[in-house]
C-alpha positions in Angstrom: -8.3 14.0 28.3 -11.3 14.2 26.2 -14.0 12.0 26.5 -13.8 9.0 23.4 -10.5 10.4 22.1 -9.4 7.0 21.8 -12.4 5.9 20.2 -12.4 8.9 18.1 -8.9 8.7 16.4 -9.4 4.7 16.2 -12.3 6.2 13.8 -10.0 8.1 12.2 -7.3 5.5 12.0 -10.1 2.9 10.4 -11.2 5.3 8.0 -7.8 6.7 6.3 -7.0 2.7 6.3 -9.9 2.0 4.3 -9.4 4.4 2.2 -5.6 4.0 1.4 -6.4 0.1 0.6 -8.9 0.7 -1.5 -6.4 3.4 -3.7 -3.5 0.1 -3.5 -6.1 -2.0 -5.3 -6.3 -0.2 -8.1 -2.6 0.5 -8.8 -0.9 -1.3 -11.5 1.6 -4.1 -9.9 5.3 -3.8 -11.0 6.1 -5.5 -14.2 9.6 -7.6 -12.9 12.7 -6.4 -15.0 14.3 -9.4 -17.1 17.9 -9.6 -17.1 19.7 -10.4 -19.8 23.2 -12.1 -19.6 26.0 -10.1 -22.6 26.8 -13.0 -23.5 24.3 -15.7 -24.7 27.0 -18.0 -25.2 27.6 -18.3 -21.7 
């Protein structure tokens, strides 16, 4: 193998991790759906 292969795609790894939390920050959370019974009465 390669010399620092490991140490190389760890890089890699740290990176694209960093980068795909920092895009999940920004998104907009999930409103939760009410449900609503048919029948008030019940």
């Amino acid at each position: 193998m390669a010399d620092n292969y490991l140490e190389r795609q760890r890089e890699l790894y740290e990176t694209k991790k960093a980068a795909w939390l920092k895009k999940k920050k920004h998104l907009p959370k999930p409103k939760p759906l009410l449900e609503k019974p048919e029948d008030e009465a019940l």
